[in-house]
C-alpha positions in Angstrom: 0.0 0.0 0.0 0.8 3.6 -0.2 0.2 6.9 1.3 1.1 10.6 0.9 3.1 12.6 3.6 3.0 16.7 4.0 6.1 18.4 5.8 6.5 21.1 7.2 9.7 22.5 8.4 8.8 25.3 11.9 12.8 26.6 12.7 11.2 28.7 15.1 9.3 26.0 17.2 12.3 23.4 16.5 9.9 21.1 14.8 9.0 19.0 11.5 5.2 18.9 11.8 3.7 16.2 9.0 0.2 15.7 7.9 -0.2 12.2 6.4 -3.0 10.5 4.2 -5.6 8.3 5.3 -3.5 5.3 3.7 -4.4 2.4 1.6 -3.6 4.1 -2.0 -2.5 2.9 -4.7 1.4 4.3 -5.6 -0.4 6.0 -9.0 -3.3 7.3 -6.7 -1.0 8.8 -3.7 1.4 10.4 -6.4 -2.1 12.1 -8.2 -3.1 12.9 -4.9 0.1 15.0 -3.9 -0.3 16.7 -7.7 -4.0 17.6 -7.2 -2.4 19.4 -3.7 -0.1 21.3 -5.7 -1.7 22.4 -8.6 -4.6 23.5 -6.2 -2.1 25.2 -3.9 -0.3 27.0 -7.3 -3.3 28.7 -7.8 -3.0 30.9 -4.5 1.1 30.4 -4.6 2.4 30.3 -8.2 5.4 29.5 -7.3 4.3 26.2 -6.7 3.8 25.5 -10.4 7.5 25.0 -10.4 6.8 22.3 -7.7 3.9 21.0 -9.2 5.5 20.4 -12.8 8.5 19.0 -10.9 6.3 16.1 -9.2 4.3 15.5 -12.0 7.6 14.9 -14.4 8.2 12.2 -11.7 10.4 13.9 -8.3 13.9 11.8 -7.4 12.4 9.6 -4.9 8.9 10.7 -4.8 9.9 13.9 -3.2 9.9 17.4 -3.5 10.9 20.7 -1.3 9.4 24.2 -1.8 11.2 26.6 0.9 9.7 24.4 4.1 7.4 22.5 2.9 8.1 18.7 1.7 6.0 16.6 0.1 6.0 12.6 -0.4 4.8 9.1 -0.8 5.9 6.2 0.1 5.0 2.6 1.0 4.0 0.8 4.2 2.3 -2.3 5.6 0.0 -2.0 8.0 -0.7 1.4 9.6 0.4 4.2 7.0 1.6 6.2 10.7 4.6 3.8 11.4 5.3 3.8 7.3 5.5 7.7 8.1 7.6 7.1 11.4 10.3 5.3 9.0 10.4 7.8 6.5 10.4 11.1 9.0 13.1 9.7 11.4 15.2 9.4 8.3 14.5 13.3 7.8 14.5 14.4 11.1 18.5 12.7 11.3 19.6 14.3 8.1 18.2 17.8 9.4 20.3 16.8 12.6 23.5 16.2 10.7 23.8 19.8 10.0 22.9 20.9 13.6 19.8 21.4 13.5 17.5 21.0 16.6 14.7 19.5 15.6 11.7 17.0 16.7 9.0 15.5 14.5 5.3 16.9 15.9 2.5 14.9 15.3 -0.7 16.5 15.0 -2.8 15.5 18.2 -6.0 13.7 17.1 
């Protein structure tokens, strides 16, 4: 299964704060969902047309940045959170590795 991952990168509060998909997607129907986000956002920002055309020409491992934002798919089994926890502890290092302070912040439900 598949799912689709928003990032969002808060210096100030020392935090990656991701909204995930409900889960269970196909790979072609989380990567159509993630373009349907960003043309609809490029319509308020159009700098995210760049982003937009970027995805939709097929993004180096299913991801793309605009300034903080990050958005993804990727692959789980099970419960598309922990597929999430995988993917954002990998981030969350990398961001470390250049001495960043950061924690991942998951929305409260």
């Amino acid at each position: 299964m598949w799912n689709w991952m928003r990032v969002e990168i808060r210096p100030e509060d020392g935090g990656i704060f991701p909204t995930i998909g409900e889960g269970d997607f196909t790979r072609d129907d989380a990567h159509g969902y993630v373009l349907d986000m960003l043309n609809a956002m490029a319509a308020f920002n159009p700098a995210l047309g760049d982003t937009a055309a970027r995805w939709k020409r097929g993004a180096a491992d299913d991801t793309v940045y605009a300034g903080l934002y990050t958005w993804t798919i990727y692959s789980y089994e099970g419960d598309p959170t922990k597929g999430a926890t995988v993917w954002l502890d990998d981030y969350a290092d990398i961001m470390r590795s250049t001495g960043m302070d950061i924690n991942v912040h998951w929305p409260k439900n």
